[in-house]
C-alpha positions in Angstrom: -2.0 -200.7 54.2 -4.1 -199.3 56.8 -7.5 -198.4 56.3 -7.3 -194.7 55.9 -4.6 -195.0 53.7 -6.1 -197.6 51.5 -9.3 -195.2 51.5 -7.1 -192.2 50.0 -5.7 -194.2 47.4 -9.2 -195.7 46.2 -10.4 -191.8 46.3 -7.0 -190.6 44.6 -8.2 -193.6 41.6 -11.7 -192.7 41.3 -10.6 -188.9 41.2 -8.3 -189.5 38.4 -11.0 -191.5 36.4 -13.8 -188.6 37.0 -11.2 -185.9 35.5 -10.2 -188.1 32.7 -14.1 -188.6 31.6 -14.8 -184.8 32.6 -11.9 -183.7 30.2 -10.5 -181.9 33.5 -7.5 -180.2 32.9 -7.3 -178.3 36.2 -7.6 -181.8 38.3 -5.4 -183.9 35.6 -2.5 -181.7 36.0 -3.1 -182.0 39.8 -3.1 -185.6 39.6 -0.1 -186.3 36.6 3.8 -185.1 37.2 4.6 -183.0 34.4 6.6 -185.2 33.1 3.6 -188.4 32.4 3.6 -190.1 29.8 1.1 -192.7 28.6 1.8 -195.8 26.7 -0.9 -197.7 25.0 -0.8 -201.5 24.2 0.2 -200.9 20.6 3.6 -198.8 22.0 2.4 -195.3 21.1 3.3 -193.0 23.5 1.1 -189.7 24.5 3.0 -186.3 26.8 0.4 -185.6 29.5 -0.9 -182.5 27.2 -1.4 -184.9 24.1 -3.6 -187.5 25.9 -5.5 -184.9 27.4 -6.1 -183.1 24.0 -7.1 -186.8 22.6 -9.3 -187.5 25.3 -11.2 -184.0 24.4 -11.0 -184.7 21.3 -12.9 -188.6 22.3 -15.2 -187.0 24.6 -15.1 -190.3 26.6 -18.2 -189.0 28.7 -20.5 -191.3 28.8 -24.3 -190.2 27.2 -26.9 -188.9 29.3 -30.0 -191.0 30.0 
């Protein structure tokens, strides 16, 4: 992988993490085909729209100082 490329997949990461602690729907959709689907360790499996509602519902953000 060449640099540049490497770099855009490290940004395309650290994008995805920001909007998933921001609760960003207008960048999660961006950044998740319509048809995601998460599966967590125990086997439950979330839609894209259900793991975004549960992350609002979380509020993963972490405090302020």
């Amino acid at each position: 992988m060449t640099g540049d490329a490497a770099s855009q997949v490290i940004k395309a990461e650290q994008d995805r993490i920001r909007c998933l602690l921001d609760v960003d729907r207008g960048a999660y959709d961006r950044l998740h085909a319509a048809e995601y689907r998460l599966c967590n360790p125990t086997g439950t499996v979330w839609t894209k729209a259900e793991y975004l509602d549960l992350l609002a519902i979380l509020n993963l953000s972490p405090a302020a100082p």
